[in-house]
N, C-alpha and C positions, 0 to 999 in steps of 0.2 A: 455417517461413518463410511458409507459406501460410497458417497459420491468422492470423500477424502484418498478412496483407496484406486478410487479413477485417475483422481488427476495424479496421484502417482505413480501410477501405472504408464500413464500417458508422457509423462516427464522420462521414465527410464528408456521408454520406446522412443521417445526421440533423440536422447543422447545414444542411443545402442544406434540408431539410423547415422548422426552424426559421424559416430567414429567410422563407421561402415562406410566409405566413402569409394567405390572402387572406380578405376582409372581405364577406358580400355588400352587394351594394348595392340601397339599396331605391330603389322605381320612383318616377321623380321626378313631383313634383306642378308643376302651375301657382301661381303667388304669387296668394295671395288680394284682393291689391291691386291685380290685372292690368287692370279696367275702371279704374281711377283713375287710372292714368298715363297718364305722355304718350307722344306717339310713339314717339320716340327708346328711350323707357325700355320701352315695350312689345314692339319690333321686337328689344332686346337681350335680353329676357326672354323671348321666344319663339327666337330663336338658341339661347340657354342651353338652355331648356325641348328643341329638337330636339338637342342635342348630347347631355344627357344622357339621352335616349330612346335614342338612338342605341348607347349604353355601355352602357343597362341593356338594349337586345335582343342586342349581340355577345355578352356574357360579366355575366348577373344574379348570378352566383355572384365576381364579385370576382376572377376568375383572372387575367383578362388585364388588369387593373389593376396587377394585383400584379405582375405578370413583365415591364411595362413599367416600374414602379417600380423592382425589382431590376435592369434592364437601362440603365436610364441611370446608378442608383448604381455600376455595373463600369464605365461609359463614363466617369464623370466618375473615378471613381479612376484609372484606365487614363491619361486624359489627363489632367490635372494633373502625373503625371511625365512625359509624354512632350512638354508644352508648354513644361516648364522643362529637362528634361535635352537632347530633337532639337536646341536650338539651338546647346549647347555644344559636344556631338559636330560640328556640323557646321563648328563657329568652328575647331577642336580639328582635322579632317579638312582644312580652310583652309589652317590655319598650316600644317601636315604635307608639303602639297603646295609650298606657298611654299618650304620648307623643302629639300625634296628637288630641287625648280627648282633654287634655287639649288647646292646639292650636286653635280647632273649638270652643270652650266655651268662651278663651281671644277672637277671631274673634267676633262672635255674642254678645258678650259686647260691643266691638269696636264698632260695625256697630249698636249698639241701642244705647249708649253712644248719639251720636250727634242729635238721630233723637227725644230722650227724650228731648233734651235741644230743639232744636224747636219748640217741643208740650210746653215748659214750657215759653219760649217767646212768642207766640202764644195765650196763655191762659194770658201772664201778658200784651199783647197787649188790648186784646179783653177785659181784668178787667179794664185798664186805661181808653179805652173810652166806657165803659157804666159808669163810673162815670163823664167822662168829660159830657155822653149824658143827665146824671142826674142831675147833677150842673150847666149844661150850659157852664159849663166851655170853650173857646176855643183850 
């Protein structure tokens, strides 16, 4: 049993290595056409140019590119079924409740239903003989 729980231990370790595959990244350069543009295009090229200085001092080796790439691919599988199935559960949990509403309301009619009809035999008892006590009647 233990040795079964190796080799699959060892199988997910190497698919986890697999996916993990990071690329370095090389140091970015400025665009060679950077005096000949215009503003707008120069202020976005320098943007670009600090963003990706920025990626090559955190992580030159590509890791945390990669682990953020792997990390939104589980985010986006994860939510895709949890964006189409949470709404059904919760339609599905909805109705359930609607359902049992109704159920407790038919109950508690039920169970006053009978107990109304005794108070109303009860009351036509007690009317018959205070008239029988009033007429004498036997």
């Amino acid at each position: 049993m233990c040795n079964q729980n190796q080799k699959w231990l060892s199988r997910m370790l190497q698919q986890i290595r697999e996916c993990f595959n990071p690329v370095p990244i090389e140091p970015p350069k400025v665009d060679p056409e950077f005096p000949e543009m215009c503003g707008l295009q120069r202020s976005a090229e320098s943007i670009r140019y600090g963003i990706l200085t920025f990626e090559y001092w955190v992580s030159a080796s590509g890791k945390l590119r990669e682990w953020v790439r792997n990390n939104m691919l589980l985010a986006s599988l994860l939510a895709v079924p949890i964006l189409i199935i949470m709404p059904l559960i919760g339609l599905m949990l909805w109705q359930l409740m609607s359902w049992i509403s109704m159920l407790t309301s038919l109950a508690g009619s039920l169970i006053l239903f009978p107990i109304l009809v005794l108070v109303a035999l009860l009351c036509v008892v007690i009317i018959i003989n205070i008239i029988k006590g009033l007429f004498g009647l036997k």
